[in-house]
C-alpha positions in Angstrom: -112.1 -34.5 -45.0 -113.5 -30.6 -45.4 -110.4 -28.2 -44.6 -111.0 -26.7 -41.2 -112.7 -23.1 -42.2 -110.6 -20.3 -40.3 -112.4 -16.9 -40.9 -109.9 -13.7 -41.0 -111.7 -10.2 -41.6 -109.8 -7.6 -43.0 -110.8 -3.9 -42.6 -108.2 -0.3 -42.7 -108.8 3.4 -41.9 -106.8 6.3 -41.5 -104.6 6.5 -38.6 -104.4 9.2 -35.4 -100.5 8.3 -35.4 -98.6 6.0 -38.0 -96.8 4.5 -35.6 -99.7 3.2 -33.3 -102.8 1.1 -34.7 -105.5 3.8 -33.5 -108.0 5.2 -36.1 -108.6 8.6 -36.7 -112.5 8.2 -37.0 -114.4 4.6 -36.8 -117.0 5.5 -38.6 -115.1 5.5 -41.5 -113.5 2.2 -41.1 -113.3 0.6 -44.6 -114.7 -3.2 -43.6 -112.8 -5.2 -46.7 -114.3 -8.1 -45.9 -114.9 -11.9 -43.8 -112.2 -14.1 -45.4 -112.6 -18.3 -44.9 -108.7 -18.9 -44.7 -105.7 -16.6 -44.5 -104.4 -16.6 -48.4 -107.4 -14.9 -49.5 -107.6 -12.6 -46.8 -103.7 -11.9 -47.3 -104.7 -11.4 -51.1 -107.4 -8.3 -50.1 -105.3 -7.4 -47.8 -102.6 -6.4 -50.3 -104.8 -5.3 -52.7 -106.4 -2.6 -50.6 -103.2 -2.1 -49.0 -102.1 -0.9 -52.5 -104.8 0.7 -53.2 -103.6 3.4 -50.2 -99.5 2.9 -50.8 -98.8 6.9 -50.9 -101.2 7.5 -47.9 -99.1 6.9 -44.6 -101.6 7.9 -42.2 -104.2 4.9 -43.6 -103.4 1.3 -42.8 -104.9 -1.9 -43.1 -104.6 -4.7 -41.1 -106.1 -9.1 -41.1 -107.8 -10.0 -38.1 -107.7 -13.8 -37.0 -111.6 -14.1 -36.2 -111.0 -17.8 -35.8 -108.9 -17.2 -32.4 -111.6 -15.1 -31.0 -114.6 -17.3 -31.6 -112.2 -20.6 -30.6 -108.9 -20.0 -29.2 -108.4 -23.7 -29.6 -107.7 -22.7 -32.8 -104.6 -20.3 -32.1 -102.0 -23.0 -33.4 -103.5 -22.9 -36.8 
C-alpha cells in the first residue's frame, strides 16, 4: 500500500515584530517549497532556517497543506 501523501509547504520572510508571525512585506515572501510528507519539509525548513540564524527579524515557518485541503487528515 502507497504511503498516504501529506503535502507541507514551507515559505519565511522578514518579520514586522519577532514575537508575532506577521511579515514585514509579502511580496517578498521566500516560497521554499511544496513538501510530500513532513521529514523533508522539516529538512528545508532547517536548512533555510540556517540559512537566516543571525537575522531575528526573518523567520520561517511549515505549513500542513494536507489539513486545509482535508481536515480529515488532522490526526496524521
Amino acid at each position: 500500500m502507497a504511503k498516504k501523501q501529506l503535502l507541507h509547504l514551507v515559505f519565511g520572510g522578514r518579520l514586522r515584530d519577532p514575537r508575532k508571525l506577521e511579515f514585514e512585506d509579502v511580496d517578498e515572501i521566500d516560497i521554499v517549497g511544496i513538501y510530500p510528507e513532513f521529514q523533508s519539509a522539516e529538512a528545508a525548513w532547517r536548512g533555510a532556517s540556517q540559512r537566516r540564524v543571525d537575522d531575528a527579524m526573518y523567520r520561517y515557518v511549515i505549513v500542513h497543506l494536507h489539513r486545509l485541503i482535508d481536515p480529515d487528515t488532522s490526526k496524521d
